[in-house]
Wavefront OBJ file of the C-alpha trace (Angstrom):
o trace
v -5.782 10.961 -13.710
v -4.446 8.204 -16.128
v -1.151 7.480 -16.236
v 0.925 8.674 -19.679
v 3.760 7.198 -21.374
v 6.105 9.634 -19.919
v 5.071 9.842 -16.494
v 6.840 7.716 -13.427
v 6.526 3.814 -13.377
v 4.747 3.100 -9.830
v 4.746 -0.041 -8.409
v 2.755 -0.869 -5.496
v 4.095 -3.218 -2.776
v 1.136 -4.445 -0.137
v -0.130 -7.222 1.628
v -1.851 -8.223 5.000
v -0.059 -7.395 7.882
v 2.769 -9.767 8.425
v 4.156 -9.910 4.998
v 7.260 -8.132 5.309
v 6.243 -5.493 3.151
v 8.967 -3.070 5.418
v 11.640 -5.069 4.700
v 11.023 -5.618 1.598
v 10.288 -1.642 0.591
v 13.633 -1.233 2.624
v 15.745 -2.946 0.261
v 14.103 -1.413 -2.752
v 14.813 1.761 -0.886
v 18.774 0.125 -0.164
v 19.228 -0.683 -4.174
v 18.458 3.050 -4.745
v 15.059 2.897 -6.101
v 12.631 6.073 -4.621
v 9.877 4.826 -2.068
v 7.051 6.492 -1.258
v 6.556 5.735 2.810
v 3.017 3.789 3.797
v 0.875 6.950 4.041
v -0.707 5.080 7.355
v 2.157 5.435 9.430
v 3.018 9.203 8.163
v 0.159 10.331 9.313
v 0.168 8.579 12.145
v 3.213 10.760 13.112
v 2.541 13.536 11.502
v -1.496 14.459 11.846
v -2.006 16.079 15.624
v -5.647 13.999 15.279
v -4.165 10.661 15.553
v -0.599 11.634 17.035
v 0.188 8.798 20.124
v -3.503 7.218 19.232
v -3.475 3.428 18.378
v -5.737 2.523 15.043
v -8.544 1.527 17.391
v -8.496 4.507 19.310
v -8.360 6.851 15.764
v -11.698 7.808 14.237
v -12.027 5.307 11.350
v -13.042 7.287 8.734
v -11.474 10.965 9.048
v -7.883 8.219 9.320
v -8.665 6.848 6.010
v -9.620 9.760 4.376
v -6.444 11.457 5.452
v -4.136 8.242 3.985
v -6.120 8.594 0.904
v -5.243 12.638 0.836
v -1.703 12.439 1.270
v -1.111 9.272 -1.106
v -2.937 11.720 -3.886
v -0.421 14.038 -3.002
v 2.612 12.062 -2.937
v 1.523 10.426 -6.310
v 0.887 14.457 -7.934
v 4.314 15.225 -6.859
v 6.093 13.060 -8.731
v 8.401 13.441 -11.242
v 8.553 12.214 -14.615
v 10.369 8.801 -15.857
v 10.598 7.894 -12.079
v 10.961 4.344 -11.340
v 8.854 4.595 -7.657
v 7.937 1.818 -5.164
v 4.816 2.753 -2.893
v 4.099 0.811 0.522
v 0.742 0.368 0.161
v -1.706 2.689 -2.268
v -4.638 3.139 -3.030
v -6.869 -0.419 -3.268
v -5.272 -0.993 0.318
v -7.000 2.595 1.626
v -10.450 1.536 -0.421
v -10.224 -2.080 1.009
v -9.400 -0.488 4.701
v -12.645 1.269 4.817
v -14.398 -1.526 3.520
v -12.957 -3.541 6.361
v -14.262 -1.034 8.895
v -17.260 -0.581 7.008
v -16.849 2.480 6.091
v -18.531 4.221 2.846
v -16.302 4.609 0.061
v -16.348 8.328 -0.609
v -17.647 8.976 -4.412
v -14.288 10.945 -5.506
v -12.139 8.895 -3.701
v -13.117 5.406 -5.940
v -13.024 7.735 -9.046
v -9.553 8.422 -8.546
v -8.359 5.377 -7.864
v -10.688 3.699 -10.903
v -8.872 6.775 -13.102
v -5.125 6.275 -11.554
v -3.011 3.495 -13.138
v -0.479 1.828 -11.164
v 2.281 -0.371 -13.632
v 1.920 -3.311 -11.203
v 0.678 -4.518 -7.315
v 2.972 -6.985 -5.968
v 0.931 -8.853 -2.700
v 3.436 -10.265 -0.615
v 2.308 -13.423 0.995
v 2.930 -14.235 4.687
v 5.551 -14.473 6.863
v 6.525 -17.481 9.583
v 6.246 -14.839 12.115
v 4.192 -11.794 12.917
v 4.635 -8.921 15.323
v 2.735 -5.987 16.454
v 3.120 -2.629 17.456
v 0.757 0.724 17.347
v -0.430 -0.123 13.564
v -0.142 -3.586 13.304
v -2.450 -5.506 16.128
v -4.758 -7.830 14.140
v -5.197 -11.477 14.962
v -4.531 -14.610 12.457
v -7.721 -14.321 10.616
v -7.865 -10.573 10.789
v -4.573 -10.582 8.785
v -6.046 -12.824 6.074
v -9.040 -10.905 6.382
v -6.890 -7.703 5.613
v -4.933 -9.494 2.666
v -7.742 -10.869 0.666
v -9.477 -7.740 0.828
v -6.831 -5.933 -0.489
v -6.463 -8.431 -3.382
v -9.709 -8.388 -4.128
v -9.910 -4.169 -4.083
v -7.184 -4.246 -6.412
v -8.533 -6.832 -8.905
v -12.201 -4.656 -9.080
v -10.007 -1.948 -9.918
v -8.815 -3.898 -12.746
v -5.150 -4.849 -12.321
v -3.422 -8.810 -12.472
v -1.829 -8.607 -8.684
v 1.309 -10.560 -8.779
v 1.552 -12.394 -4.899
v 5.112 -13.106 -4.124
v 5.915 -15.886 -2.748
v 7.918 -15.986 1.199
v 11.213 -16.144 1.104
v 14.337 -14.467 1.673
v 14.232 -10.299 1.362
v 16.902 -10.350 -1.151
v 15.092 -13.220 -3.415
v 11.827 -11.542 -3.088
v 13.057 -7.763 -4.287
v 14.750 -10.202 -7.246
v 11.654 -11.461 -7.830
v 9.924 -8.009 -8.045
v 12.539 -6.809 -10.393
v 11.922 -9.596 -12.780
v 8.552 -8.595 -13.753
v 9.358 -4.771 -13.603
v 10.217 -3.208 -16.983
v 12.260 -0.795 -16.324
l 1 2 3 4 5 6 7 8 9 10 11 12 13 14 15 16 17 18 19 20 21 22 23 24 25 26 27 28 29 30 31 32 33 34 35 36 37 38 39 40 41 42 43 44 45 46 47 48 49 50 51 52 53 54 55 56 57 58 59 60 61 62 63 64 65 66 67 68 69 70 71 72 73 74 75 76 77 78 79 80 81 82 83 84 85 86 87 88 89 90 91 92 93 94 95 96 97 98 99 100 101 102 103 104 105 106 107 108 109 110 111 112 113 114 115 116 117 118 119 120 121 122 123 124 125 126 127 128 129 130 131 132 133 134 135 136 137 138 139 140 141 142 143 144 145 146 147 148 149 150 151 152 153 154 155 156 157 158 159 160 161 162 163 164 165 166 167 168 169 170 171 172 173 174 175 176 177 178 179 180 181
C-alpha cells in the first residue's frame, strides 16, 4: 500500500516510554488535528484476551499481532487529504516484537516496507517517568525501547526527526514546522 498524492498526510509521533508522547498527541488532538489513539492501549481495553492483563502477563506475540491489525485498519479507514497524527505506528509494533524476540511475521514487514508515513517525529526523554499497566520498564529498558524504535524506522527507510524536551506547546510548534501542510 503506497501512499498517493491525494491520500491523508500521516505523521507518526513515538518514542521510548517516558517521552511525553500523550501529551504531546493531546495537544495535536487540542489544536484540532485528527489522532489516531496508540493501538497498544485500545486493545488493551478493548480485546477480552488482554482486558485487566498487564503487558507481562499478555501473550507477547498474539498482543503484537493484534496492535499491528488494528493500526492496518485505522490507517485503511482514512479519509482522503487528512492531515492525521498517529501515537505510535508501525516501526514501533515491528521494533516491539523484536524487543521480545518475537518473529516478524512475513506480511506484517511487507506492509509496513510498502506503507509510507510523511514523517516519524521521536520524542526524546522526559525529566520524569511514571508507570502504570503499559508503561513499567526500567531506565535502560526505556532506551532500549527508544533506540529500537529509531532504528526500525530508519531500516524502513525514513529520516526520523527526534524532538528535542521541552515544553508541550514548543514541542507541537516544533512538529508543525517541519509538517507541510
Amino acid at each position: 500500500m503506497k501512499k498517493r498524492d491525494n491520500m491523508s498526510k500521516i505523521f507518526v509521533i513515538t518514542g521510548g516510554p517516558g517521552t511525553g508522547k500523550t501529551s504531546v498527541i493531546d495537544e495535536l488532538r487540542g489544536r484540532g488535528f485528527r489522532v489516531l489513539v496508540e493501538a497498544a492501549r485500545e486493545i488493551s481495553i478493548s480485546d477480552e484476551r488482554f482486558i485487566g492483563k498487564s503487558v507481562l502477563e499478555a501473550d507477547k506475540k498474539d498482543f503484537q499481532d493484534a496492535i499491528f491489525e488494528l493500526q492496518k485498519e485505522k490507517l485503511s479507514e482514512l479519509k482522503n487529504d487528512e492531515i492525521v497524527f498517529s501515537d505510535r505506528g508501525l516501526g514501533d509494533t515491528l521494533a516491539y516484537y523484536k524487543i521480545n524476540g518475537l518473529e516478524i511475521p512475513g506480511g506484517n514487514l511487507e506492509f509496513a516496507e510498502r506503507f509510507r508515513y510523511d514523517g516519524i517525529f521521536v520524542l526524546d526523554f522526559l525529566d520524569f517517568y511514571e508507570t502504570d499497566e503499559l508503561r513499567q520498564e526500567s531506565k535502560e529498558e526505556q532506551e532500549r525501547v527508544h533506540n529500537e524504535i529509531i532504528r526500525e524506522y530508519e531500516k524502513l527507510g525514513y529520516e526520523v526527526v527526534i524532538v528535542p524536551f521541552m515544553s508541550v506547546e514548543k514541542r507541537v510548534e516544533f512538529i508543525e514546522g517541519f509538517c507541510r501542510f
